[in-house]
C-alpha positions as CSV (number, residue, x, y, z in Angstrom):
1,X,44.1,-49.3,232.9
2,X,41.1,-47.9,231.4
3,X,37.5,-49.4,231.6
4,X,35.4,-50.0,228.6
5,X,32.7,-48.1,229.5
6,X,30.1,-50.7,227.7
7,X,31.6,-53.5,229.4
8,X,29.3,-52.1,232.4
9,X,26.2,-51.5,230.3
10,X,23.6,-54.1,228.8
11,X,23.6,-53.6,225.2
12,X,21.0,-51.7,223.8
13,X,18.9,-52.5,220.8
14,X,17.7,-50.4,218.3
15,X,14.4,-51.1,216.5
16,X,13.9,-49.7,213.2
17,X,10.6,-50.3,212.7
18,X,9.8,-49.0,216.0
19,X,12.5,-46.6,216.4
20,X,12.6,-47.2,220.0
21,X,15.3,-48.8,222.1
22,X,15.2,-51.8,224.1
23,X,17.8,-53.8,226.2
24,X,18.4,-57.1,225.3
25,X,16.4,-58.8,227.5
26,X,12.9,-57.4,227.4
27,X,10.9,-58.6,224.6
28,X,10.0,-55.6,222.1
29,X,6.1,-55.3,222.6
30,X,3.7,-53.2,220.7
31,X,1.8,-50.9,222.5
32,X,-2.4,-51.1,222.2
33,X,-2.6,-47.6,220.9
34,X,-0.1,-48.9,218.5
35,X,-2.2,-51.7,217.1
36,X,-5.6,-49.7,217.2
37,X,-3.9,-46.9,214.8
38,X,-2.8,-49.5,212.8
39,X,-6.0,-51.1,212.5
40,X,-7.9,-48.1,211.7
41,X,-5.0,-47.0,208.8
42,X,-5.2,-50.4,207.0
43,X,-9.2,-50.6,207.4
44,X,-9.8,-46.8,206.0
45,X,-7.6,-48.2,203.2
46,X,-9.4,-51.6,202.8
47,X,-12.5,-50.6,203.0
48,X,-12.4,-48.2,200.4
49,X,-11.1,-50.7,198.2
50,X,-13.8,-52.7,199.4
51,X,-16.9,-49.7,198.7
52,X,-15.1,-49.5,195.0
53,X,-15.4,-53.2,194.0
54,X,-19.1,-53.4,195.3
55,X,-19.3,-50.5,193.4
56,X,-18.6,-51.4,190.3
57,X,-20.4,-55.0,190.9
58,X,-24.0,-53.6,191.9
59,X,-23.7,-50.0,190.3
60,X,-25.4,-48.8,193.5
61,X,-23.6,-46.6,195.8
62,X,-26.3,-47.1,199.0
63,X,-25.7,-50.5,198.6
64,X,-21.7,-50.4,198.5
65,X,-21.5,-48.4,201.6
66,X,-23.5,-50.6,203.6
67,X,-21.5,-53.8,202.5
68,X,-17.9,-51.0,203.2
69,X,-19.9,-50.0,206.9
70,X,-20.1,-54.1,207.4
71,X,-17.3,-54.8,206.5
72,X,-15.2,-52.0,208.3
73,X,-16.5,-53.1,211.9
74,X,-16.1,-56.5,211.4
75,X,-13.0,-56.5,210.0
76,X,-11.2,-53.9,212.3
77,X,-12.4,-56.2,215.0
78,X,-10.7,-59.0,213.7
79,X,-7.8,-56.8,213.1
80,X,-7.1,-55.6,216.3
81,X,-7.9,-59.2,217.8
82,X,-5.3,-61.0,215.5
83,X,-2.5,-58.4,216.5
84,X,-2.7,-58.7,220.1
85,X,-2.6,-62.7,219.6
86,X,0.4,-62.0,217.9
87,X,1.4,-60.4,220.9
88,X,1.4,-63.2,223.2
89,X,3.9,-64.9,220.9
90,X,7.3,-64.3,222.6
91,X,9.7,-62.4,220.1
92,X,12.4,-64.7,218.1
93,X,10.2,-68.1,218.9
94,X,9.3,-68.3,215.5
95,X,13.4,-67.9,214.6
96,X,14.3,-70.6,217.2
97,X,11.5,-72.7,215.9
98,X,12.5,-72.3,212.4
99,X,16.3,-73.3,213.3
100,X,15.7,-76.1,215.4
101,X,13.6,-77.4,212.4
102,X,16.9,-77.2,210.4
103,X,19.6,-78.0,212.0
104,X,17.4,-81.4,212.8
105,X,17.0,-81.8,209.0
């Protein structure tokens, strides 16, 4: 009789977002190079939305790309900080926290 080959092999998950593959039982983690690119994409973005609105509040430009400088730094800080707490948060505890809260309803 024939073996099912995957009978003998942990099944293997897929991430789309990450496109990387994972077995079952290790938690999908983001790397730190990961969350520093991210940070630095999103605050590029945001602080040029931020240098435009001070902008067109105070008419100066000196002035809005001091407040953009500010608020880069700080902000990419923050950034990075908030996804590596997010980090220590085991995958699918938010899931089991939001299930348990229903089936208790």
């Amino acid at each position: 009789m024939p073996v099912d080959p995957s009978a003998t092999q942990p099944p293997v998950i897929l991430s789309a977002a990450e496109g990387s593959r994972s077995y079952k039982n290790e938690p999908l983690k983001e790397s730190h190079l990961r969350s520093l690119l991210k940070a630095m994409s999103w605050r590029i973005l945001a602080t040029l939305t931020t240098i435009l609105i001070a902008y067109f509040i105070t008419g100066q430009i000196d002035i809005a790309l001091m407040i953009g400088g500010i608020e880069f730094v700080l902000k990419f800080l923050i950034y990075y900080l908030h996804e590596r707490a997010w980090q220590l948060v085991p995958r699918g505890s938010i899931r089991r926290l939001v299930h348990w809260d229903t089936d208790h309803s």
